[in-house]
C-alpha positions in Angstrom: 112.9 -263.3 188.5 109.8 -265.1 189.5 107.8 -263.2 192.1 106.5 -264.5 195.5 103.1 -264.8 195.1 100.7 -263.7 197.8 97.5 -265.4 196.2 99.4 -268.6 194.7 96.2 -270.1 194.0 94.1 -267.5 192.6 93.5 -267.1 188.9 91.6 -264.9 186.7 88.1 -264.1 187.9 85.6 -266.6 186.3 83.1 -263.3 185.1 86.2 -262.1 183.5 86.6 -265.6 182.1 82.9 -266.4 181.1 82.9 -262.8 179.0 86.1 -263.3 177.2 84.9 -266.5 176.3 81.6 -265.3 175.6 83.2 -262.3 173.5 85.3 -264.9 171.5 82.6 -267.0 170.5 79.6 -264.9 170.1 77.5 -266.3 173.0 75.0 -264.0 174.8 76.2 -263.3 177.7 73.7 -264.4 180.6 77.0 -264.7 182.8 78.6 -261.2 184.0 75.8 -259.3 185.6 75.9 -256.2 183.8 73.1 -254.5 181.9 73.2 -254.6 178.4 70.2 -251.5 178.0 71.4 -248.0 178.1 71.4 -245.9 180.9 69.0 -243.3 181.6 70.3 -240.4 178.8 69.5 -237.5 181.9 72.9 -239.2 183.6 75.2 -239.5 180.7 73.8 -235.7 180.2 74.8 -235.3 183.7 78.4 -236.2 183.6 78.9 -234.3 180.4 77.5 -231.5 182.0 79.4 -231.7 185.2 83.1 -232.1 183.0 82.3 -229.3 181.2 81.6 -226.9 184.5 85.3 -228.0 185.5 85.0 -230.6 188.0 88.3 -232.4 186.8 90.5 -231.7 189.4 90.8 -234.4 193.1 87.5 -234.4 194.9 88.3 -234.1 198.4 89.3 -238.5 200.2 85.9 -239.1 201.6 83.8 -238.0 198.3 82.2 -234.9 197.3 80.3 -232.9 199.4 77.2 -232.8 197.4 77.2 -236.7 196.9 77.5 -237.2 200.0 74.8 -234.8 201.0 72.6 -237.0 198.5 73.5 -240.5 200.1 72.6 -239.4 203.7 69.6 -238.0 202.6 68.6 -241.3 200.7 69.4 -243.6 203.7 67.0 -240.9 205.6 64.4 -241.7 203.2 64.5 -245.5 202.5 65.7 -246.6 205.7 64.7 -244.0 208.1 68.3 -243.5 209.1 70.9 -240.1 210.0 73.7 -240.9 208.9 76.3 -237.9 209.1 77.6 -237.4 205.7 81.0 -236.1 207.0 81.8 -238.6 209.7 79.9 -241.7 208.2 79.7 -242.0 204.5 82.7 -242.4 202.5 82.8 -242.8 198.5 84.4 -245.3 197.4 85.7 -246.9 193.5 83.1 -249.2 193.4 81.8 -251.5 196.3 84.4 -253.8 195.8 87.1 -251.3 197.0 84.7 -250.3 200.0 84.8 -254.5 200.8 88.4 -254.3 200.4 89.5 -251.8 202.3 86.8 -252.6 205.2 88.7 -256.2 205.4 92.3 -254.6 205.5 91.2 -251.9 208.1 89.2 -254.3 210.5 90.8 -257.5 210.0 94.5 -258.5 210.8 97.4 -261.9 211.5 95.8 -264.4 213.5 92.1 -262.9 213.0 89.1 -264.8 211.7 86.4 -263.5 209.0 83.2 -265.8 208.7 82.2 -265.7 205.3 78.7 -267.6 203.6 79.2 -269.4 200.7 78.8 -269.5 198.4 80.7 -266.2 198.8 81.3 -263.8 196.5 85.0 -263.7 194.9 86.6 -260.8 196.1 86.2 -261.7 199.8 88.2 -264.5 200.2 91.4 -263.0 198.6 90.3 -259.7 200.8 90.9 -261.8 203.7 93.9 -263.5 203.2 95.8 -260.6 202.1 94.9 -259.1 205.6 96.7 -262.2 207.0 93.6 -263.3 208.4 91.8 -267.0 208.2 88.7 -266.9 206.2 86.2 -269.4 207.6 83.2 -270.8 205.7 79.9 -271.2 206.2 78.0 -272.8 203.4 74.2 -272.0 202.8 72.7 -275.0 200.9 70.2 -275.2 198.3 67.9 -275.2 197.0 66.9 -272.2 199.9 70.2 -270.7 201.0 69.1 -269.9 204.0 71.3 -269.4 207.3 72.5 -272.6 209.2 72.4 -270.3 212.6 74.0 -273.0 214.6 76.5 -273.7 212.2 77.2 -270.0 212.3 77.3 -270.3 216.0 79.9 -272.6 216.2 82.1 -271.0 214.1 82.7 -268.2 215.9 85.7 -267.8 218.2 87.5 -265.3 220.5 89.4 -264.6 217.2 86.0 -263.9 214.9 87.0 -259.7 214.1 84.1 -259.8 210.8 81.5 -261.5 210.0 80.4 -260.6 206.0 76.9 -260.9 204.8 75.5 -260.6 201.3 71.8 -259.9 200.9 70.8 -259.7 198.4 73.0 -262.5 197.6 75.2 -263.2 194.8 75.1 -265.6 193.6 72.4 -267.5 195.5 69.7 -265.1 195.1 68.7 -265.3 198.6 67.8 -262.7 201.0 68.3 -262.1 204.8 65.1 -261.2 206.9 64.7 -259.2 209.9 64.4 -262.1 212.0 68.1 -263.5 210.7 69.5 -259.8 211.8 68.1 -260.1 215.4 70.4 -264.1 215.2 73.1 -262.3 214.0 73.0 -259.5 216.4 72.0 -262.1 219.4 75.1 -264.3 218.5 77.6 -260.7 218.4 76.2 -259.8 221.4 79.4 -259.3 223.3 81.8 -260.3 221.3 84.3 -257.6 219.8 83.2 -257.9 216.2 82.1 -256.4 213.3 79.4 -257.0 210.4 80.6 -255.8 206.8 77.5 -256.0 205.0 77.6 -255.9 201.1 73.8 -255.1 200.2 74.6 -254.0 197.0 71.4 -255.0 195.4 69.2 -253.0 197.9 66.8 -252.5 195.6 66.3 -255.5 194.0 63.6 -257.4 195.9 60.7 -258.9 194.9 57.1 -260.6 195.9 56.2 -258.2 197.8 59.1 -258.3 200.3 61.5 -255.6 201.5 65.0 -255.6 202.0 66.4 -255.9 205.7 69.3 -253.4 206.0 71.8 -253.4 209.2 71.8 -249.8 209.3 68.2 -250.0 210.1 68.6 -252.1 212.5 69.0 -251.1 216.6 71.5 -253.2 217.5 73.9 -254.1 214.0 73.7 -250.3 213.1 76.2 -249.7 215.7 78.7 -252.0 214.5 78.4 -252.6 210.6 80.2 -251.2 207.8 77.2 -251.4 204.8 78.1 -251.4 201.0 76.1 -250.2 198.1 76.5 -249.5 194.3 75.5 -246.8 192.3 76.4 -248.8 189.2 73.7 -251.3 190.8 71.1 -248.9 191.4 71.8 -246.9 188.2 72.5 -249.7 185.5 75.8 -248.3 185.1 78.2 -251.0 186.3 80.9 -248.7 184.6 80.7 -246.0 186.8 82.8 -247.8 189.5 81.3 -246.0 192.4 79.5 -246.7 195.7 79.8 -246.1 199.2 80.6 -247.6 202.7 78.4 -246.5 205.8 79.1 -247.5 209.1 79.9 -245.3 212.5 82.6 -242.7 212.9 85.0 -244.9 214.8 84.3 -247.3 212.4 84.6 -245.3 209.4 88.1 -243.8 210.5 89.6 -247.1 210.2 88.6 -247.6 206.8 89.2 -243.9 205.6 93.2 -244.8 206.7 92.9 -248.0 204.1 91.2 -246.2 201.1 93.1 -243.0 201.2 96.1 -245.2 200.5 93.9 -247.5 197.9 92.3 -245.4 195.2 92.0 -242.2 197.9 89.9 -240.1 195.4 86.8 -240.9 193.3 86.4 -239.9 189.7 85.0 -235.7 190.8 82.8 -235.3 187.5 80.9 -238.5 187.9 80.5 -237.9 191.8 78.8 -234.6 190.6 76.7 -236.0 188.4 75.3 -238.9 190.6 74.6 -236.3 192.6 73.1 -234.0 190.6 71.0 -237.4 189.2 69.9 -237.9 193.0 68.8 -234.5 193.8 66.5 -234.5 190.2 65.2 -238.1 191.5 65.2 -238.1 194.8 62.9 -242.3 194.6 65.9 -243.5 192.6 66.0 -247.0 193.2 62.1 -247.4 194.0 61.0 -248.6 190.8 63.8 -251.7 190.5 61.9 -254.4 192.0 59.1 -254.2 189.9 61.5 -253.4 186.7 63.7 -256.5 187.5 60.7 -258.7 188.6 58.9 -258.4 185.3 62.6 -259.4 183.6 63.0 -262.8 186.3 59.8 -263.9 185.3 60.2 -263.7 181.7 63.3 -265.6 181.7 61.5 -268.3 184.2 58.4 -268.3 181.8 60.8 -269.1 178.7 63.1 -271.4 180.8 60.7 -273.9 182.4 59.0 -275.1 179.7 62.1 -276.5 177.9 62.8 -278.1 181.1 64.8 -276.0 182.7 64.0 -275.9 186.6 64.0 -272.2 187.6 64.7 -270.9 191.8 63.0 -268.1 191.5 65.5 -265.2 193.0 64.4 -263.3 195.9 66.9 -260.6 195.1 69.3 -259.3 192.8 69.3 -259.3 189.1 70.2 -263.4 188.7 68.3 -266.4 188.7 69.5 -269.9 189.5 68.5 -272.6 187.0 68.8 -276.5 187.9 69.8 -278.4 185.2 70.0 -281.9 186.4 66.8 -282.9 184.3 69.1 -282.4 181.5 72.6 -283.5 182.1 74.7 -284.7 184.8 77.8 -282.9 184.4 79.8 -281.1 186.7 78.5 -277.4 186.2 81.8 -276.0 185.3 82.0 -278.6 182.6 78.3 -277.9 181.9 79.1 -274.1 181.4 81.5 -274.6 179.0 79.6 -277.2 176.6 76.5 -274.2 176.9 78.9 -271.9 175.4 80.3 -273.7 172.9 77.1 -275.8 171.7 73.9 -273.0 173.0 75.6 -270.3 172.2 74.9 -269.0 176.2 77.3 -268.0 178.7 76.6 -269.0 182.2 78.4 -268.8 185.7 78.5 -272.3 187.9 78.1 -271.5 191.4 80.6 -274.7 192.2 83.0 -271.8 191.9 81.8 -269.4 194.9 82.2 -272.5 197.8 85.5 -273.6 199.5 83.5 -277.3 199.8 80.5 -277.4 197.1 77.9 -279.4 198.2 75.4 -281.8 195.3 74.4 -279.7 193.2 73.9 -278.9 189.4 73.3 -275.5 189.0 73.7 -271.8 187.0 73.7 -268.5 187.7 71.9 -266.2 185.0 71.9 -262.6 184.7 68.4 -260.9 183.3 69.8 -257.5 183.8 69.2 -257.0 180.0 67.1 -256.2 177.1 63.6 -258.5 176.3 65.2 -259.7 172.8 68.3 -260.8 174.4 66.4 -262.9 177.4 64.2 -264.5 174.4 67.3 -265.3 172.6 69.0 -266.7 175.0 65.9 -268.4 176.0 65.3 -270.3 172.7 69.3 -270.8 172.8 68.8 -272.7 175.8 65.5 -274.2 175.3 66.8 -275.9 171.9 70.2 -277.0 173.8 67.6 -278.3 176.2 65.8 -280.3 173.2 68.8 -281.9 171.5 69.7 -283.5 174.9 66.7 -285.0 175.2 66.2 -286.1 171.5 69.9 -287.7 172.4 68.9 -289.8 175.6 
């Protein structure tokens, strides 16, 4: 029998993709972002310690106590924000189940989600298998910045969620306090909601600081906000983060995940917690950590003629490689693969209509020796195509 598929034209997920490839062939993998560095040996202590003192059994639908203690208290302390860790927070498997079950609970048939490409891949799917319409709004490079009249034309009576992404993956692009005051100024009004995946909080550079909707007057009140602990921890195996967002708001969603995953591994909860309450600036020292790593890889890049966007946020880096090929930059991902010995991610992939462009996402979420390597991989890739012009 040959099931009816709900997402005919979905196939795997091209990280899962890149790494398999990347596995098979014995490329450094620049693609997936995940860290390839251990984690800080106090946390793994942490969990070890926490399985041992017996916290095996289900920790109670919203999360545990304790971590959620923690996470109000953080978004106190970076964001100036009370958040009631009972009626607000809610632990989730990772902050792609808090986007996923925020899209089922707030969007429905015949609703609209305004998404920015290019979007990352879980929200589109999300959407559809709400029965809602997901409409795009692209942000172009080479800034991928907000089109706020484009935005503003495509909403509609029928607009339930608009998603945001900032820091964005993959474009590296971050929204300002200024684009939150748009965004609230166009909502103003309308019965919708802003699911904000800021996953990479942390991780912003030159100076600047990250523009949260939960600190803002007007958005806080509407919002459901994301975050990772397997961001902010290096730990993308942990598989937990959270969802913020008022009570009423937060209900909805609690109805969708207690029927998802409804309980989060208990013994890591405790030890993230226990982690937090031994560090309370967790997360304060990322930007500079990550902006030493982007500019190594832009130092080693550029020279071999490799055009570099420096990110503004999160642990990627776009590279323009039109100086050294014009092909497609799926096509171009797979030949870097095969002949540098690199894995990349296109960002063709993240837009419903890609604009011009030839361009790669790169992860420098990992150790110095593995950025040179993959460096010198690309910069002699780099060298051969010219040698061949």
């Amino acid at each position: 029998m040959t099931p009816r598929s709900k997402l005919p034209d979905v196939g795997t997920t091209v990280f899962a993709v890149v790494s398999r490839r990347a596995a098979e062939t014995g490329a450094i993998n620049l693609g997936q972002g995940f860290p390839d560095y251990p984690i800080d040996a106090r946390l793994a202590e942490l969990v070890h310690q926490a399985m041992r003192a017996g916290h095996n059994q289900y920790a109670p639908m919203p999360g545990l106590p304790a971590l959620l203690e923690q996470i109000a208290a953080k978004l106190q302390r970076v964001y100036g924000v009370q958040a009631d860790p009972v009626r607000e927070i809610t632990v989730t498997l990772g902050a792609t189940e808090a986007i996923y079950s925020a899209i089922q609970a707030l969007a429905g048939a015949g609703d609209e989600v305004i998404v920015f490409d290019p979007a990352y891949d879980s929200y589109d799917p999300g959407v559809r298998l709400a029965g809602a319409r997901c409409v795009h709004v692209p942000l172009l490079p080479p800034a991928f910045r907000p089109d706020w009249e484009r935005v503003s034309a495509a909403l509609s009576p029928r607009t339930r969620l608009v998603i945001t992404n900032s820091p964005h993956n993959p474009a590296c692009s971050c929204l300002s306090a200024a684009d939150l005051d748009t965004l609230a100024e166009l909502l103003r009004g309308r019965e919708c909601t802003v699911l904000a995946d800021e996953v990479y909080e942390h991780m912003v550079f030159d100076g600047a600081h990250h523009a949260s909707v939960l600190a803002h007057p007007e958005l806080r009140s509407r919002s459901v906000a994301v975050y990772s602990f397997g961001k902010t921890l290096h730990a993308t195996g942990l598989r937990v983060g959270y969802a913020v967002a008022p009570a009423a708001l937060t209900d909805e969603l609690r109805k969708v995940h207690q029927f998802n995953t409804f309980t989060i591994t208990t013994f890591v909860q405790q030890a993230i917690a226990d982690y937090l309450r031994e560090h309370p600036a967790c997360g304060a020292d990322l930007p500079a950590f990550f902006q030493v790593k982007r500019d190594r890889l832009a130092s080693l890049l550029e020279p071999g003629g490799w055009r570099v966007l420096r990110s503004a946020g999160s642990y990627f880096q776009l590279v323009d490689y039109s100086a050294l090929s014009a092909r497609p930059d799926v096509e171009l991902a797979n030949q870097l693969i095969e002949e540098a010995g690199v894995a990349s991610i296109p960002l063709s992939v993240f837009y419903r209509d890609p604009p011009p462009m030839q361009l790669l996402r790169l992860c420098f979420a990992k150790r110095d020796e593995t950025l040179v390597e993959g460096a010198r991989r690309l910069t002699a890739w780099a060298a051969r195509q010219r040698t061949m012009a």
